[in-house]
PDB file of N, CA, C and O in Angstrom:
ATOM      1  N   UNK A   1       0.847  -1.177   0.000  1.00  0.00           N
ATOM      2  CA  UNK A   1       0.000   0.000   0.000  1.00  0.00           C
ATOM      3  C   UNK A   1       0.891   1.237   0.000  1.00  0.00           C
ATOM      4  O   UNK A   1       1.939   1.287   0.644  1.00  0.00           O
ATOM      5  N   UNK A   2       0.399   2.290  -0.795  1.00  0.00           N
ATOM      6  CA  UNK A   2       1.000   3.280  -1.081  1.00  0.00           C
ATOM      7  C   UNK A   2       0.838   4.422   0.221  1.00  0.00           C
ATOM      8  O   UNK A   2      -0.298   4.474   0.693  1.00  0.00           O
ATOM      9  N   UNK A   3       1.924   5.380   0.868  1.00  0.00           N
ATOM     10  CA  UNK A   3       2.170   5.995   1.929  1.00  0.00           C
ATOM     11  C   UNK A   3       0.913   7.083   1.992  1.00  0.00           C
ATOM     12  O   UNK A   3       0.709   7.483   3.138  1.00  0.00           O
ATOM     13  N   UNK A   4       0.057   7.621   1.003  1.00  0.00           N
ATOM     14  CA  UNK A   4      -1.238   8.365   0.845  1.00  0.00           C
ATOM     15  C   UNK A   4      -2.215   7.173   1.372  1.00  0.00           C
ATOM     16  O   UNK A   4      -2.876   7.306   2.402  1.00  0.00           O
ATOM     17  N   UNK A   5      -2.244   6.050   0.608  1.00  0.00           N
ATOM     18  CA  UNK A   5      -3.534   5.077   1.247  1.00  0.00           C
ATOM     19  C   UNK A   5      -3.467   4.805   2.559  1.00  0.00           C
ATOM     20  O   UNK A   5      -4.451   4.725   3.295  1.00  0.00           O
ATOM     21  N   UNK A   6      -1.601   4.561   3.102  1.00  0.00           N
ATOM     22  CA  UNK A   6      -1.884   4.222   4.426  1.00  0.00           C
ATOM     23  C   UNK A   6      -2.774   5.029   5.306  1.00  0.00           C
ATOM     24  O   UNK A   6      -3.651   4.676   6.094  1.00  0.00           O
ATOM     25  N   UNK A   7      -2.115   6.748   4.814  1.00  0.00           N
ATOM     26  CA  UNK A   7      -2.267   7.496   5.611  1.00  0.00           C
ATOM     27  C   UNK A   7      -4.356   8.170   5.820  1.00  0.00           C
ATOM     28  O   UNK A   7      -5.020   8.617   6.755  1.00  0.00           O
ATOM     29  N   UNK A   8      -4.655   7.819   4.176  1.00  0.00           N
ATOM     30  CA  UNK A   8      -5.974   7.807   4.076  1.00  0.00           C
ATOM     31  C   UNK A   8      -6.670   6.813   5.148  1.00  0.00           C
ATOM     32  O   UNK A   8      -7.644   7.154   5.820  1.00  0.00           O
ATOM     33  N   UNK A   9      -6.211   5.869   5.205  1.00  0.00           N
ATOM     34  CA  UNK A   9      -6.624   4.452   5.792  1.00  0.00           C
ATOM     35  C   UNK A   9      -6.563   4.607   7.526  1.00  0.00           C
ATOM     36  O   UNK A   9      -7.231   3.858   8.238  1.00  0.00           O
ATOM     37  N   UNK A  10      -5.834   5.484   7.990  1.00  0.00           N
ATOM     38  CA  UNK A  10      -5.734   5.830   8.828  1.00  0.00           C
ATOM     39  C   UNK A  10      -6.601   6.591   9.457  1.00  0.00           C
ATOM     40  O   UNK A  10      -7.140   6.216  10.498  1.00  0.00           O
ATOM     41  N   UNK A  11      -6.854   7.837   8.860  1.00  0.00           N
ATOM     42  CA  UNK A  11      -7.825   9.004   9.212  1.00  0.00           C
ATOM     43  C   UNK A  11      -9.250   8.196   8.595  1.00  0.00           C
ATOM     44  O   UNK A  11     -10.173   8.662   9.262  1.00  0.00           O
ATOM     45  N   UNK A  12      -9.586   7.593   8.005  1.00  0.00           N
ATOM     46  CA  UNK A  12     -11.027   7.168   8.032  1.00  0.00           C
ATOM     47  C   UNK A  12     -10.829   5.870   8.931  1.00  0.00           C
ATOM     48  O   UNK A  12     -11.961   5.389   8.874  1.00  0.00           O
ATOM     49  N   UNK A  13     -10.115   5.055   9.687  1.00  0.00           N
ATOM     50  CA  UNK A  13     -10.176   4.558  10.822  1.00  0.00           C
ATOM     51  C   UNK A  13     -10.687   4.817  12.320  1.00  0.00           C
ATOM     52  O   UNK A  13     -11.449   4.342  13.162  1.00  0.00           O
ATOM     53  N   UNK A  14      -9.432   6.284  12.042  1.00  0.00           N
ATOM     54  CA  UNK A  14      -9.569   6.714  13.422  1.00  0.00           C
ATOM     55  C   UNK A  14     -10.891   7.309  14.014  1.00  0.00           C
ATOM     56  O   UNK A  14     -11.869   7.361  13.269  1.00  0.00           O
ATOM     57  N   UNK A  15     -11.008   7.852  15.565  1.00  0.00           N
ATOM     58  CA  UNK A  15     -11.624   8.125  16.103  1.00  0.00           C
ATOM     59  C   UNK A  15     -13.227   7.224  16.473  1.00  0.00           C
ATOM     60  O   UNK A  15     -14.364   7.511  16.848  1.00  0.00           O
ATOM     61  N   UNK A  16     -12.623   6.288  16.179  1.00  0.00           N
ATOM     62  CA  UNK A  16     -13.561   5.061  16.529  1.00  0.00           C
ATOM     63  C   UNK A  16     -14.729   5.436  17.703  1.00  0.00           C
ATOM     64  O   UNK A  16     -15.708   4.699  17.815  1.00  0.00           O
ATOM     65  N   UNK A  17     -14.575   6.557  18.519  1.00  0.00           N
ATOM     66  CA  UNK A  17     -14.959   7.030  19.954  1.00  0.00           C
ATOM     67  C   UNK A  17     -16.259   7.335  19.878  1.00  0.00           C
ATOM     68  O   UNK A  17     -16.821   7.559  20.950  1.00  0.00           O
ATOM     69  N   UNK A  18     -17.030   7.420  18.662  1.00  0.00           N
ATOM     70  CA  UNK A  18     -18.073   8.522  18.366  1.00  0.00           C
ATOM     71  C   UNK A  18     -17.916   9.288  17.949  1.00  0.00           C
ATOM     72  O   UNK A  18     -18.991   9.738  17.552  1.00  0.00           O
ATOM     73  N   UNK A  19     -16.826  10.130  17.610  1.00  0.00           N
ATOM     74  CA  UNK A  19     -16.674  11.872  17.006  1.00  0.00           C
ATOM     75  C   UNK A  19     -16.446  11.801  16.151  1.00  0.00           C
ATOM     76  O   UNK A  19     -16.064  10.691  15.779  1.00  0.00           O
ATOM     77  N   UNK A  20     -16.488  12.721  15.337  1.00  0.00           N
ATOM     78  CA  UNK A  20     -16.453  13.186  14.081  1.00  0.00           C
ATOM     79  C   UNK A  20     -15.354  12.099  13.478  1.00  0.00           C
ATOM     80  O   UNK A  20     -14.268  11.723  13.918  1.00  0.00           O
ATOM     81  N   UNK A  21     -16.304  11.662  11.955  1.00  0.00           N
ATOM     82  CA  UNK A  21     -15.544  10.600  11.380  1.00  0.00           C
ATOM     83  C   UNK A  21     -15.391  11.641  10.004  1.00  0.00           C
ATOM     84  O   UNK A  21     -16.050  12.537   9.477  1.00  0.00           O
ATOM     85  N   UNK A  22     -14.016  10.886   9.766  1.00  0.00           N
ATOM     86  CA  UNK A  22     -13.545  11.286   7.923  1.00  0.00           C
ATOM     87  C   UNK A  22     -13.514  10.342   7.051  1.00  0.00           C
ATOM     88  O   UNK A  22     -12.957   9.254   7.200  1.00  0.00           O
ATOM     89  N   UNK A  23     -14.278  10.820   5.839  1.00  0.00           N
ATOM     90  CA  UNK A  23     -14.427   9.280   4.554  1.00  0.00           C
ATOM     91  C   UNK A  23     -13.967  10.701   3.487  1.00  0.00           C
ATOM     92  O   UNK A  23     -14.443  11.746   3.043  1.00  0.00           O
ATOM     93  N   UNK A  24     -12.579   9.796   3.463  1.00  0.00           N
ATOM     94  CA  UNK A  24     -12.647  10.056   1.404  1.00  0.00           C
ATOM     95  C   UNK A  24     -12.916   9.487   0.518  1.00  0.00           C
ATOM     96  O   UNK A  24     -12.558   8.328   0.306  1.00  0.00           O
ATOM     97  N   UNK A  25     -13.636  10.193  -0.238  1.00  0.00           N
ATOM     98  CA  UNK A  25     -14.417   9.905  -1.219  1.00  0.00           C
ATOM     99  C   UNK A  25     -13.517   9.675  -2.563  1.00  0.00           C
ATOM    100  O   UNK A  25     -13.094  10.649  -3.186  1.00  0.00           O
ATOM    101  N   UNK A  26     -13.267   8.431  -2.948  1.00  0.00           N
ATOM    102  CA  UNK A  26     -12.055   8.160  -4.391  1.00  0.00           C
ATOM    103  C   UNK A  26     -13.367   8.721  -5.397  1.00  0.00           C
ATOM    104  O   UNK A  26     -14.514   9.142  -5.243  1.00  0.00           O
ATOM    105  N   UNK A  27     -12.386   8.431  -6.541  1.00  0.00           N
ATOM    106  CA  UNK A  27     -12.714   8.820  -7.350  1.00  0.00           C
ATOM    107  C   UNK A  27     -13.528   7.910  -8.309  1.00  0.00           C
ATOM    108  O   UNK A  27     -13.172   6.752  -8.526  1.00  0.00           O
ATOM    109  N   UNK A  28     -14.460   8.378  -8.789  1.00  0.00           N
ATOM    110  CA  UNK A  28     -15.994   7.283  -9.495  1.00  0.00           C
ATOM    111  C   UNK A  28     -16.692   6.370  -8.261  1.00  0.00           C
ATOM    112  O   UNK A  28     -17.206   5.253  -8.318  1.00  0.00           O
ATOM    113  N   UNK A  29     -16.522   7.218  -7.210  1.00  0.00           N
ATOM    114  CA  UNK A  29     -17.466   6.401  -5.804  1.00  0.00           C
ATOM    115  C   UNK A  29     -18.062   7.434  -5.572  1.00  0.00           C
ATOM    116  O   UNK A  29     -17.658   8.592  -5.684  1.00  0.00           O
ATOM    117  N   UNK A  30     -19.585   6.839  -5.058  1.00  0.00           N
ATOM    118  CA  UNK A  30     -20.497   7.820  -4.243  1.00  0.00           C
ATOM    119  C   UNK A  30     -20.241   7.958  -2.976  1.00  0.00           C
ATOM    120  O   UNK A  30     -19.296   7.430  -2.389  1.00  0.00           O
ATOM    121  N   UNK A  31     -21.031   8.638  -2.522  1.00  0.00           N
ATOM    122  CA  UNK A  31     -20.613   9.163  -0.714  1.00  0.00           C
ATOM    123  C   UNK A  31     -21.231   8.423  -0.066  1.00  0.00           C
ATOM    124  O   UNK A  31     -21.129   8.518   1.157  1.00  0.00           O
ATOM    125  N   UNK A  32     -22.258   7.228  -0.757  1.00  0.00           N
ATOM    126  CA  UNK A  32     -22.994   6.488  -0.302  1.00  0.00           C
ATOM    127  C   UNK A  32     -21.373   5.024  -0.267  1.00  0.00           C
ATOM    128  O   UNK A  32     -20.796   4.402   0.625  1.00  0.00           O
ATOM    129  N   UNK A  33     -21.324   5.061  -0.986  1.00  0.00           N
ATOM    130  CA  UNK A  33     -20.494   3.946  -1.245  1.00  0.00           C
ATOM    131  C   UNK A  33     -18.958   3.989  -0.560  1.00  0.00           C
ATOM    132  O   UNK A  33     -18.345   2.983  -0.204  1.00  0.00           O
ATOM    133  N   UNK A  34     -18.515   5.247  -0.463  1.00  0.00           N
ATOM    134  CA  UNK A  34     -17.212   5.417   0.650  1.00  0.00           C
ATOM    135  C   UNK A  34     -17.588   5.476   1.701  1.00  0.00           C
ATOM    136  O   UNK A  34     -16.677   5.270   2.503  1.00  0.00           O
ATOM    137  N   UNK A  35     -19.155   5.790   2.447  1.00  0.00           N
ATOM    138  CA  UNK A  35     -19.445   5.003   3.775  1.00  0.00           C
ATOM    139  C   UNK A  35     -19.631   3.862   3.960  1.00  0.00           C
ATOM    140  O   UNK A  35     -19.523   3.437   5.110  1.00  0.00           O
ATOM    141  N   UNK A  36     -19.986   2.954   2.857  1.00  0.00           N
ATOM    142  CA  UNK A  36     -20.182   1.537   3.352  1.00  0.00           C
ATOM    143  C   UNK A  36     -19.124   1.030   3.302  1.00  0.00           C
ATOM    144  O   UNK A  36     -18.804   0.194   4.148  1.00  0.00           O
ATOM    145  N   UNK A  37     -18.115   1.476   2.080  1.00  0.00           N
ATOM    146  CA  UNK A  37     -16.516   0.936   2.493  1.00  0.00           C
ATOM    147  C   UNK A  37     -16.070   1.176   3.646  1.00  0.00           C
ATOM    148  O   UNK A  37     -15.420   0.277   4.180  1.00  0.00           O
ATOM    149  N   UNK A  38     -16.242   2.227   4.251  1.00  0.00           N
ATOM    150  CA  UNK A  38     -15.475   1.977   5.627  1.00  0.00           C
ATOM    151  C   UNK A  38     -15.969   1.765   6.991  1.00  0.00           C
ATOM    152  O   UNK A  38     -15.418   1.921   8.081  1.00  0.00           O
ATOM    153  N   UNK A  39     -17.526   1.241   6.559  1.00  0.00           N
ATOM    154  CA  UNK A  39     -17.909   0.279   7.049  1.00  0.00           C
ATOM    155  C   UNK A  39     -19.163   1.317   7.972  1.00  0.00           C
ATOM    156  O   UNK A  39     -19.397   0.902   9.107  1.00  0.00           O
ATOM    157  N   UNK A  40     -19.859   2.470   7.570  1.00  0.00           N
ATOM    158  CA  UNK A  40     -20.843   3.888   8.323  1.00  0.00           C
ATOM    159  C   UNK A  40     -22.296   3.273   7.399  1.00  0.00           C
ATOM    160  O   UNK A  40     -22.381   2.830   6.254  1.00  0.00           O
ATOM    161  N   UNK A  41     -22.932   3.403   8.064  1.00  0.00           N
ATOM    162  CA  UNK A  41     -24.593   3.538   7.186  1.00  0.00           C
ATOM    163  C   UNK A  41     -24.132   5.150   6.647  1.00  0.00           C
ATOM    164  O   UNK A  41     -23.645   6.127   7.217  1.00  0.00           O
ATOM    165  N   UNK A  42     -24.583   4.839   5.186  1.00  0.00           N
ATOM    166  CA  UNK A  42     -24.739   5.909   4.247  1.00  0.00           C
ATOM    167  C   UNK A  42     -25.180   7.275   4.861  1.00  0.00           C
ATOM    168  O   UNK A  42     -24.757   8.352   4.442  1.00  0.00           O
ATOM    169  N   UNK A  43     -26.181   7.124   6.024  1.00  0.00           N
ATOM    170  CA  UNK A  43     -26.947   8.431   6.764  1.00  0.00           C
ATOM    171  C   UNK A  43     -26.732   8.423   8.058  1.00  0.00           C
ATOM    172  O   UNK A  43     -27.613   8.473   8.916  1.00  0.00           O
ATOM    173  N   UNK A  44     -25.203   8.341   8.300  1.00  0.00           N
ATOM    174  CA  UNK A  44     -24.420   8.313   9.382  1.00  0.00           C
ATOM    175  C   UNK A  44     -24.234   9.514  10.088  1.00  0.00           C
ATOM    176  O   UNK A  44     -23.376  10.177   9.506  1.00  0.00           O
ATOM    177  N   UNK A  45     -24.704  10.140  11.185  1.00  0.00           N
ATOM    178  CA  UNK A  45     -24.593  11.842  11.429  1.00  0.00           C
ATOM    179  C   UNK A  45     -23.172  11.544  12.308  1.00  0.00           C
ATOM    180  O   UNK A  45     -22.906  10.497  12.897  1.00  0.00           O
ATOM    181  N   UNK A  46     -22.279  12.852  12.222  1.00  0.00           N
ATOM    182  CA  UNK A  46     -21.540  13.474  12.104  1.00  0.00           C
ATOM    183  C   UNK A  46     -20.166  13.116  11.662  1.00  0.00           C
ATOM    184  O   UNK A  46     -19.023  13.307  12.080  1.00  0.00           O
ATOM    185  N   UNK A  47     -20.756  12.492  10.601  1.00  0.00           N
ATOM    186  CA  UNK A  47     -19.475  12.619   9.339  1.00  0.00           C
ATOM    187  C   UNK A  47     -18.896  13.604   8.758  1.00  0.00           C
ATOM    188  O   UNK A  47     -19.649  14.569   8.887  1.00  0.00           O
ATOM    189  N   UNK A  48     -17.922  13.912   8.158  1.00  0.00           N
ATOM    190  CA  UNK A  48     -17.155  14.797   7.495  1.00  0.00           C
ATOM    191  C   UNK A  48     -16.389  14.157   6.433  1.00  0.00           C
ATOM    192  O   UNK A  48     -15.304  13.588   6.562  1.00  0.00           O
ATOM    193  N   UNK A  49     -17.252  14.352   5.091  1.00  0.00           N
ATOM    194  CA  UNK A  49     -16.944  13.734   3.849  1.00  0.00           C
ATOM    195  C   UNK A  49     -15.737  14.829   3.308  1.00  0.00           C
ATOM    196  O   UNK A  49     -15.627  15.993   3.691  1.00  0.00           O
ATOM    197  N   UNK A  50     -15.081  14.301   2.557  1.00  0.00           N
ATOM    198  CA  UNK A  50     -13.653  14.815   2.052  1.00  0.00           C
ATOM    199  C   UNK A  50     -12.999  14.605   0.997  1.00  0.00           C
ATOM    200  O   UNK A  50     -11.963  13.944   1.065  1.00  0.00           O
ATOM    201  N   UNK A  51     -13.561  15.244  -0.515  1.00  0.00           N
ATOM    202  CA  UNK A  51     -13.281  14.571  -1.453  1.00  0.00           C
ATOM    203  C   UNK A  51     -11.863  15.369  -2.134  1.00  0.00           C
ATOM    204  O   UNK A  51     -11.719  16.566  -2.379  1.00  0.00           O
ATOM    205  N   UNK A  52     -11.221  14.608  -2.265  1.00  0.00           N
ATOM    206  CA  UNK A  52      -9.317  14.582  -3.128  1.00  0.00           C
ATOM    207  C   UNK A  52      -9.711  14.610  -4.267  1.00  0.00           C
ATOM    208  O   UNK A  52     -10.549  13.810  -4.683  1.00  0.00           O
ATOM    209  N   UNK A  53      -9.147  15.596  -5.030  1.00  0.00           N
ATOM    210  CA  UNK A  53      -9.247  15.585  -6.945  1.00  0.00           C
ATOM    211  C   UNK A  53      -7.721  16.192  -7.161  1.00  0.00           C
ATOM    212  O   UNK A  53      -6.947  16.931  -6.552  1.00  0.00           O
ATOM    213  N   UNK A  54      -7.749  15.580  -8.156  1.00  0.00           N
ATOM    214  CA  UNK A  54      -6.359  15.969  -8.898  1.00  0.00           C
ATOM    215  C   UNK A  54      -6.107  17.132  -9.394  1.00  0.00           C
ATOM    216  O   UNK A  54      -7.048  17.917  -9.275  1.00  0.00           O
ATOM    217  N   UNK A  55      -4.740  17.731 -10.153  1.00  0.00           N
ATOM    218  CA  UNK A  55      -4.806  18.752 -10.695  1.00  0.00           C
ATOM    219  C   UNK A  55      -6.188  18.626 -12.194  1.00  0.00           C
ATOM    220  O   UNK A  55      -7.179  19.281 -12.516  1.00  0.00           O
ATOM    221  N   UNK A  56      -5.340  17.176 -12.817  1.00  0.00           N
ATOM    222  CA  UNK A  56      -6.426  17.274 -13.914  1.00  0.00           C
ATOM    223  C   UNK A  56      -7.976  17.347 -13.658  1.00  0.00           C
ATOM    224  O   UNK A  56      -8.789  18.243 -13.885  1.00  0.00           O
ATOM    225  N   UNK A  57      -8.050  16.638 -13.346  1.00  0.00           N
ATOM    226  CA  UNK A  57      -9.829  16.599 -12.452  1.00  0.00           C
ATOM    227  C   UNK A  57     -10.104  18.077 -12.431  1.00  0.00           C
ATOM    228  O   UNK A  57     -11.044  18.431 -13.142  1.00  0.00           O
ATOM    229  N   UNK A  58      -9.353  19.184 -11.631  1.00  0.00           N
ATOM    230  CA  UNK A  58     -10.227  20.593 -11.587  1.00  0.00           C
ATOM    231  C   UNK A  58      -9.925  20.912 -12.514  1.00  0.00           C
ATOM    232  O   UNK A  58     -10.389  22.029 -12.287  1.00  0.00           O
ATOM    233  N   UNK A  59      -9.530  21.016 -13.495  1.00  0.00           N
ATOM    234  CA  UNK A  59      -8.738  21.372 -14.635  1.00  0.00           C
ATOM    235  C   UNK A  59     -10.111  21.026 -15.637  1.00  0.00           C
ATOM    236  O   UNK A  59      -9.931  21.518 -16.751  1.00  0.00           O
ATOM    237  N   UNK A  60     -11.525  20.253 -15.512  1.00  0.00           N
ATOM    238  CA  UNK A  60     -12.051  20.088 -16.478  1.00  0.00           C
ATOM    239  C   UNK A  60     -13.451  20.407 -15.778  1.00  0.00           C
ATOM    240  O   UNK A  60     -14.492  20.372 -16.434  1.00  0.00           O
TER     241      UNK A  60
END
């Protein structure tokens, strides 16, 4: 695994406690679908979705 995934993999791990969770959202996934990957019901309250785009991506 690449040192970005770990570190992705990390922050949507953490805070297991109840508080505020982080899901990034890859790219061609819904926000529905990067919560069930990391394992949240889709209508999970107090999430903090976080989507990464590339240079090219804003670029179009």
């Amino acid at each position: 695994m690449l040192s970005i995934e770990r570190r992705i993999a990390a922050l949507e791990t953490s805070a297991d406690d109840g508080s505020m969770k982080i899901v990034i959202v890859e790219a061609g996934e819904t926000d529905a679908d990067a919560m069930k990957r990391v394992g949240y019901s889709p209508d999970a309250a107090g999430v903090m979705r976080v989507v990464f785009i590339s240079p090219t991506d804003a670029r179009l």
